[in-house]
C-alpha positions in Angstrom: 97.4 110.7 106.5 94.4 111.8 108.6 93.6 111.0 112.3 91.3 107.9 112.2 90.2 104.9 114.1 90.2 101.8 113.4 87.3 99.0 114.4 88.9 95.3 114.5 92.0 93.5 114.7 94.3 92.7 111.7 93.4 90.5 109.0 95.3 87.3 109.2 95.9 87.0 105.6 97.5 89.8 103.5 97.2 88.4 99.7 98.9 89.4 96.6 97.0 88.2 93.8 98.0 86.7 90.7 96.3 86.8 87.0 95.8 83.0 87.9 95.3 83.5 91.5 93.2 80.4 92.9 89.6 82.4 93.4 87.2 81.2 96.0 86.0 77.9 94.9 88.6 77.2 92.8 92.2 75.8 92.2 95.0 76.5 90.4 94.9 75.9 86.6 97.4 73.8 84.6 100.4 75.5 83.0 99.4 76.5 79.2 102.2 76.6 76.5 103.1 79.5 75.1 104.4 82.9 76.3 101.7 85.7 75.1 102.9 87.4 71.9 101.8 90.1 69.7 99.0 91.6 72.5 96.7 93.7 71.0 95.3 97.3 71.9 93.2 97.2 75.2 90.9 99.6 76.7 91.0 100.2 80.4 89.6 102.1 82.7 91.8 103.1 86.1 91.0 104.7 89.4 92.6 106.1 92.1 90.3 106.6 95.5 91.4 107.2 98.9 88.2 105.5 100.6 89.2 106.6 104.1 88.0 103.4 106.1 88.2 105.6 109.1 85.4 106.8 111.0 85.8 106.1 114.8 82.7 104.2 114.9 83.1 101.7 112.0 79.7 103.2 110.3 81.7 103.5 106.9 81.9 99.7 105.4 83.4 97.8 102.8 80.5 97.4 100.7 80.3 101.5 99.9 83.9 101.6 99.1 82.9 99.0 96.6 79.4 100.6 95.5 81.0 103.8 94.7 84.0 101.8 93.0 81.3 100.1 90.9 79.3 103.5 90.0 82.8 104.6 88.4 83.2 101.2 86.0 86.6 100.6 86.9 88.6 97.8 85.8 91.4 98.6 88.5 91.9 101.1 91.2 94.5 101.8 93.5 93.7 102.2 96.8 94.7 104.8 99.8 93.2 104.0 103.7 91.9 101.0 102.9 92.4 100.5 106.3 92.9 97.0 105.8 90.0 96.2 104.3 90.8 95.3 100.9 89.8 91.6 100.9 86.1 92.6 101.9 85.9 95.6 99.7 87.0 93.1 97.1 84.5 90.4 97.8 81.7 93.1 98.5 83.1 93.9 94.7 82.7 90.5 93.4 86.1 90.7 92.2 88.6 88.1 91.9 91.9 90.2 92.2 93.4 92.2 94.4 97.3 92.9 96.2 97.3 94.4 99.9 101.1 94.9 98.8 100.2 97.2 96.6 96.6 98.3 97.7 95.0 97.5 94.7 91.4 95.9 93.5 91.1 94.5 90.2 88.7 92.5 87.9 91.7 92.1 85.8 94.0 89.5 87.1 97.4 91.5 88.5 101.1 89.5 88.6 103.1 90.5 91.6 106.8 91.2 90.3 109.6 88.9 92.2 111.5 90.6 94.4 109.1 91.2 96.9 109.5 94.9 97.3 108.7 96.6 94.0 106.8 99.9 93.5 104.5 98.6 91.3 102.8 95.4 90.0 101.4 94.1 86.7 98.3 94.1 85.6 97.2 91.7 82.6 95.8 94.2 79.6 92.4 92.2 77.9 94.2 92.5 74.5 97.3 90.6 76.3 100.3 91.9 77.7 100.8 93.8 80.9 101.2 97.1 81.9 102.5 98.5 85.3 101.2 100.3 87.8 101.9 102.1 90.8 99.8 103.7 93.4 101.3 106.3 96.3 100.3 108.3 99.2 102.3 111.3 99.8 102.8 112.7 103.0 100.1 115.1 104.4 102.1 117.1 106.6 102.2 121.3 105.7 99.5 120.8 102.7 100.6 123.3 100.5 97.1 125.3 99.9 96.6 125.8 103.4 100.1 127.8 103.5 99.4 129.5 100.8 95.6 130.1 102.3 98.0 131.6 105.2 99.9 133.8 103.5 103.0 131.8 102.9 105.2 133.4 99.8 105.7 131.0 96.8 109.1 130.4 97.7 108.5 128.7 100.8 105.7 126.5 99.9 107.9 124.9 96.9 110.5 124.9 99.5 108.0 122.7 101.7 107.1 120.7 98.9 110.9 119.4 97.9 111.4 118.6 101.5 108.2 116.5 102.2 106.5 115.5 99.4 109.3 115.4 96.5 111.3 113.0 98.1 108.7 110.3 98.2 107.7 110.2 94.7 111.3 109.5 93.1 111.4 105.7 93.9 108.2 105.1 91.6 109.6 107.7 88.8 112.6 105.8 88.9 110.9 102.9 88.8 108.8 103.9 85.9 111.7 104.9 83.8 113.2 101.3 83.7 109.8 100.2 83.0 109.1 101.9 79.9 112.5 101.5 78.7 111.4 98.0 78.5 108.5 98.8 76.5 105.8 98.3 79.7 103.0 101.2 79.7 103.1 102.5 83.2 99.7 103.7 85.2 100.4 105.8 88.4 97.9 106.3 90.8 97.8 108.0 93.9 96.7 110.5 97.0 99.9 112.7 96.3 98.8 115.9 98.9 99.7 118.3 96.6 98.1 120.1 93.7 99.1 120.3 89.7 101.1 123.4 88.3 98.3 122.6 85.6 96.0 123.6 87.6 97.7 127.0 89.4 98.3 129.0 85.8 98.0 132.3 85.5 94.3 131.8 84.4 93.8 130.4 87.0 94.4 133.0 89.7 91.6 134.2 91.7 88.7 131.5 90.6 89.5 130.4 94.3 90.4 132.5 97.3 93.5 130.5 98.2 95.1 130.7 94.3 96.5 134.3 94.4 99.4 133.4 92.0 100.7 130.9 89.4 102.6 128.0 91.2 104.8 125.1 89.8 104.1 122.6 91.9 107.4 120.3 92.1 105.8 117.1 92.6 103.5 117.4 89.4 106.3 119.1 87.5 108.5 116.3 88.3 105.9 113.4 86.9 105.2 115.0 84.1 109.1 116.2 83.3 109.2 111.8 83.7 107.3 111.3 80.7 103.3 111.0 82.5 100.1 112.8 81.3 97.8 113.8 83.5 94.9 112.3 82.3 91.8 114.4 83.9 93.7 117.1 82.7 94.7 115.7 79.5 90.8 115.4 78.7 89.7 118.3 80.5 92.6 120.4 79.8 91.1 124.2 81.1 91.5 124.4 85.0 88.7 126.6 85.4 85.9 125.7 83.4 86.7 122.0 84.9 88.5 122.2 88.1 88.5 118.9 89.1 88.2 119.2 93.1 89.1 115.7 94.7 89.6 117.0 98.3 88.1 117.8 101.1 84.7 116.9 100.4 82.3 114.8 102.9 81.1 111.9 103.8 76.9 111.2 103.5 76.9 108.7 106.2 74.5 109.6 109.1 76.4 109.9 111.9 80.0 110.2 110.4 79.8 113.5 108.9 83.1 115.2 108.9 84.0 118.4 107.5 87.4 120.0 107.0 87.9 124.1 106.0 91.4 122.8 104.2 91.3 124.4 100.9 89.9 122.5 98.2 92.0 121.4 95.4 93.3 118.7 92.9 94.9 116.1 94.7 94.5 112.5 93.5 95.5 111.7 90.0 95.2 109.2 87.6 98.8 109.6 85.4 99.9 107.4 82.6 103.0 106.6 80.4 102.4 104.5 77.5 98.7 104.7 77.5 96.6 107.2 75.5 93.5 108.7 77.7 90.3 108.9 76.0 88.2 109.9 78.5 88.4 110.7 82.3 85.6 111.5 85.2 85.5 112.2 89.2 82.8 110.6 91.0 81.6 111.5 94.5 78.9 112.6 96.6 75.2 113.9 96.3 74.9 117.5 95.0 78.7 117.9 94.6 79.4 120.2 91.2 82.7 119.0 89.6 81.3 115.3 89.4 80.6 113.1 86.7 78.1 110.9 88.5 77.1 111.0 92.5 77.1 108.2 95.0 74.5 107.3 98.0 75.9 107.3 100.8 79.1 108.3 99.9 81.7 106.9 102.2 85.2 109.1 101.8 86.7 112.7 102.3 87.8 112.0 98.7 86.4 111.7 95.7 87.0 109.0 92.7 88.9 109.6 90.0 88.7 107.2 86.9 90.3 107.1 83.4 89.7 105.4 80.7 92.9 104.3 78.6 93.7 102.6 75.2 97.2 100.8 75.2 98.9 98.0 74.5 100.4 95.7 76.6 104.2 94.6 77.0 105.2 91.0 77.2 105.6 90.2 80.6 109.6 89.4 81.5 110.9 86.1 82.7 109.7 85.8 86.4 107.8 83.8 89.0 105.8 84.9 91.5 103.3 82.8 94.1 99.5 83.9 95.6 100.4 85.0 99.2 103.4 87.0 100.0 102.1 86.2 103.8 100.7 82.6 103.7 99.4 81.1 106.4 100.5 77.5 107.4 99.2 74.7 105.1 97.0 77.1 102.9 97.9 76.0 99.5 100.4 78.1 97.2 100.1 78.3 93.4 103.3 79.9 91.8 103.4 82.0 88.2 105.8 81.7 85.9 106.3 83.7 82.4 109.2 83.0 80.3 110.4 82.0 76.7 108.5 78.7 75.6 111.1 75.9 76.6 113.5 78.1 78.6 112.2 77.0 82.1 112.5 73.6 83.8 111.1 73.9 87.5 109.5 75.8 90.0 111.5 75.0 93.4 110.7 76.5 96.9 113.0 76.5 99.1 112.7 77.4 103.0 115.5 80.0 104.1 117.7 79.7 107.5 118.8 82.3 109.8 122.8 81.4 108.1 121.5 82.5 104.4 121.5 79.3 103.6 118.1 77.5 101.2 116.9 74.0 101.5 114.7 73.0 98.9 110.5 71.4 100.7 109.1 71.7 96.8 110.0 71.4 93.1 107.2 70.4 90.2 108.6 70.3 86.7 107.1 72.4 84.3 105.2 71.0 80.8 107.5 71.0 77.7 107.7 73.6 76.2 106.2 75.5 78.4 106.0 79.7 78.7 103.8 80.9 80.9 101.2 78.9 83.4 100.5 78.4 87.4 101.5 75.4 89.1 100.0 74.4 92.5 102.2 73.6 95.5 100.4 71.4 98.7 102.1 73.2 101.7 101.7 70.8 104.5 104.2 70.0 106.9 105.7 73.5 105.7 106.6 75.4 109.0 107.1 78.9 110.0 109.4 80.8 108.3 111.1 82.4 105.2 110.7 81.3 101.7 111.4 81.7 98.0 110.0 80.3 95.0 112.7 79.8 92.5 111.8 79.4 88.5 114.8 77.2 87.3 116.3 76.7 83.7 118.5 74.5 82.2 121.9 72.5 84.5 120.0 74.5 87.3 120.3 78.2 86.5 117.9 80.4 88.6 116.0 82.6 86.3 113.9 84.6 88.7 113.3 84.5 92.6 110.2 85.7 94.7 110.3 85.7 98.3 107.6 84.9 100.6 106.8 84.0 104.3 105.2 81.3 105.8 103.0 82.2 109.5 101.1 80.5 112.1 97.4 80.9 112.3 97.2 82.9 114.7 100.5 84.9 114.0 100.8 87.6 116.1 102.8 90.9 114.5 105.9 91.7 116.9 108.1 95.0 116.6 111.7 95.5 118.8 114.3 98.1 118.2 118.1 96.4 117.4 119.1 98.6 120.8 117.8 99.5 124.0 119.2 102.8 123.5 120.0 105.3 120.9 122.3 108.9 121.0 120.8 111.6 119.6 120.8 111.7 116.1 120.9 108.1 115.8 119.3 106.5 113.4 116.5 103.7 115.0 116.1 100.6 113.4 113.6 97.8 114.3 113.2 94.3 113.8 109.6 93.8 112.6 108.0 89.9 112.6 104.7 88.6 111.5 103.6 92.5 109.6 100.3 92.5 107.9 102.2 93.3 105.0 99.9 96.2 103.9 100.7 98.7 101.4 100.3 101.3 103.9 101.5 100.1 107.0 103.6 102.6 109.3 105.8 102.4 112.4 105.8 105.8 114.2 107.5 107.0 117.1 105.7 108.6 120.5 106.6 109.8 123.7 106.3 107.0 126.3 103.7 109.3 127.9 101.2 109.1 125.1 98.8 106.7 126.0 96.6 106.5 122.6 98.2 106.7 119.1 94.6 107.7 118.1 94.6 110.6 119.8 97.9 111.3 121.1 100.5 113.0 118.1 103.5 111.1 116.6 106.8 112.7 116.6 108.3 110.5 113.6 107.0 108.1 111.2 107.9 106.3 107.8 105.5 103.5 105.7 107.3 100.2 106.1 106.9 98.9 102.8 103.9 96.8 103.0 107.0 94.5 105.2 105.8 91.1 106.5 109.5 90.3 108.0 112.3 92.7 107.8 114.3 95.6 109.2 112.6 98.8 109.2 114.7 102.6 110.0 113.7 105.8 111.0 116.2 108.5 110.1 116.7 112.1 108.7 114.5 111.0 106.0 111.5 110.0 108.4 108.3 112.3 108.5 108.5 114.5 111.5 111.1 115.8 114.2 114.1 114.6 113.8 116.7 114.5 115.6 114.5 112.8 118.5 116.1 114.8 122.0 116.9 112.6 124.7 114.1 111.0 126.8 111.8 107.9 126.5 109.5 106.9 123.8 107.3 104.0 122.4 107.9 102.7 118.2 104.3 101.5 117.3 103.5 99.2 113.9 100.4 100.3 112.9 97.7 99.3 110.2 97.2 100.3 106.9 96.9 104.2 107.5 95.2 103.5 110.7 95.8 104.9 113.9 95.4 101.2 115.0 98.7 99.3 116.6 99.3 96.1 116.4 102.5 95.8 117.9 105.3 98.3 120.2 107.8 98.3 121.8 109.7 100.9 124.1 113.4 102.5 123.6 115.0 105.8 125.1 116.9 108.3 123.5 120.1 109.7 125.0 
């Protein structure tokens, strides 16, 4: 995470999109028979570009996130600082896919698992089938080149590394390991802050000023020890003859120019599981020397990295899942259902109380025989609230449950702390209301005395898990100083890797 600025309010509507997600103009389409079977091998390409929406004077727009995104032929890419933005860099995209959840574009339609909190989501292969992918963004703090560039031994900066960075990456290895043990492929994606040991080999020492040793870097060891392949470095497998430098470079905006002296390295990756690279390429700006192909004006610190893949997909497992995880009221829903051919009855919704308990607003019977389809649900007279679609078998049984919300128009995010007042060493948990429900949504903590979170430093932060409604706590685990000493502070909900609140509230420490 970089210090950055926003330029406008949140977006009222944070979609996660469905392979038969209604696209402008359209509706849903009636439920086909027939589960997929037998897909066949697909070719995909997959990128991973932190676009860096972030310049203080909103002169880096939508559109050249998606021009460069084009330039790179991409079927998919995940997404870091979007900064919001991903329903205009889709439409400036012409795409019809896309899931703020997971900060992902596609022109292949994507299936958002139930559960509502997944690491990853399904894409829909061309050869049918679906494969999984995740997308991250590892903490920034203590970038390990720079302590390196400082003269910090080896031993410390892996010792940096499996305290901040390490941590964050198990949930979507874990993740990925009861994925392919079903047979999905698995595609992770992702601004990890923090190099390859592929790239730090004993060859390697020296062709930069700031490699003056061979370093196992834990959080690449660990994703490849998990069964991934780098796939740049799969296809481009000498780190000095192609290096591969994704970060810092600069922007070629007039008037946004920003230039870091971090040390340059091999940061964003495009890994996969399942999948077979064939060929892989970074794209970025004018006159740069690792690229494959440069981009006017080029709008991010980063550069693109894409991949192409062959693979074949998985048959999707039985769920349901619906076209807004944050809907507003009486937009229409269409819900998703895959399942053996005649093993489903019903989609119900059903609006949630504050007791746990479910009352049914909705239910359409599914076609005989039916495996796999979208059904369309009119939502009016639906109120505020929570919600669940439930996919329904035979005498009733619930076969799979995806959880959604329901807001006013103009639903205003809210953030309050459960107390007043913490001790020290406390953990501090938060009620949070009405989220954009962003991939990259935060909630950090600063001294009541700060007056801007732009400009003013955190003290402790965590990602809330793209959370529309939910408890969120910071603890040990939190990025920053813990514990927080006594005195009085402000917990901000900001947006999508902006330094851009939409909501506080105060609490003391004591």
């Amino acid at each position: 995470m970089v210090a950055v600025r926003g330029f406008g309010g949140p977006i009222v509507v944070a979609v996660a999109t469905l392979w038969v997600l209604v696209a402008a103009g359209g509706g849903p389409p009636a439920a086909r028979a027939g589960a997929p079977t037998g897909p066949r091998v697909s070719t995909i390409s997959v990128a991973v570009f932190n676009c860096d929406i972030s310049d203080e004077f909103g002169l880096v727009k939508p559109w050249m996130v998606a021009h460069a995104i084009r330039a790179s032929g991409a079927d998919v890419v995940g997404i870091e600082e979007g900064g919001g933005e991903i329903p205009e860099i889709v439409h400036d995209l012409g795409w019809p896919y896309y899931d703020t959840r997971m900060q992902i574009v596609s022109r292949l339609p994507l299936v958002d698992p139930p559960g509502g909190n997944a690491v990853y989501t399904y894409v829909r292969l061309p050869g049918g089938g679906v494969a999984a992918l995740e997308n991250v963004h590892l903490p920034s703090a203590s970038y390990g080149p720079q302590l390196v560039k400082e003269g910090d031994t080896p031993a410390h900066v892996i010792a940096v590394e499996r305290r901040v960075r390490l941590p964050a990456i198990l949930p979507s290895l874990a993740a990925a390991k009861t994925l392919r043990a079903a047979g999905i492929p698995v595609f992770l994606t992702g601004d990890f802050n923090s190099p390859s040991y592929l790239d730090w080999t004993k060859a390697a020492v020296g062709i930069r000023p700031w490699h003056p040793f061979p370093l196992r870097w834990p959080v690449s060891v660990a994703v490849v020890a998990a069964g991934f392949t780098d796939s740049f470095r799969a296809i481009h497998p000498d780190p000095v003859t192609d290096p591969g430098l994704t970060w810092p470079t600069h922007r070629t905006i007039p008037g946004v120019e920003r230039f870091t002296h971090a040390p340059q390295d091999r940061i964003d990756f495009v890994y996969s599981d399942g999948a077979h690279p064939t060929a892989s390429r970074i794209i970025g700006e004018p006159g740069a020397a690792d690229t494959s192909a440069t981009v006017t004006p080029w709008p991010s610190d980063h550069r693109l990295v894409v991949s192409t893949f062959r693979v074949t997909g998985a048959v999707p497992p039985t769920m349901v899942t619906v076209s807004a995880r944050r809907l507003i009221e009486g937009a229409p829903l269409a819900a998703t259902f895959f399942a053996r051919p005649g093993s489903a009855r019903s989609i119900a919704i059903q609006r949630l109380d504050s007791g746990g308990g479910a009352t049914t607003v909705a239910t359409r019977d599914l076609p005989a025989g039916s495996g796999s389809g979208s059904l369309g649900f009119a939502t009016s007279g639906w109120t505020a609230g929570s919600y669940r679609a439930v996919l329904l078998g035979p005498g009733g049984a619930q076969l799979s449950i995806y959880p959604f919300w329901v807001v006013p128009v103009d639903a205003k995010a809210s953030i309050a702390t459960t107390q007043a007042s913490y001790p020290v060493g406390r953990p501090i948990t938060a009620r949070i209301q009405n989220g954009p429900g962003d991939r990259w949504d935060w909630v950090a903590v600063y001294a009541r005395s700060a007056n801007d979170p732009q400009t003013d430093p955190y003290l402790l932060w965590v990602y809330d898990g793209a959370m529309v409604d939910g408890e969120v706590t910071l603890a040990r685990s939190a990025i920053g100083h813990w514990p927080l000493p006594a005195g009085r502070y402000t917990l901000y909900l900001l947006r999508d890797d902006l330094y851009v609140p939409v909501a506080a509230t105060p609490f003391t420490v004591r």
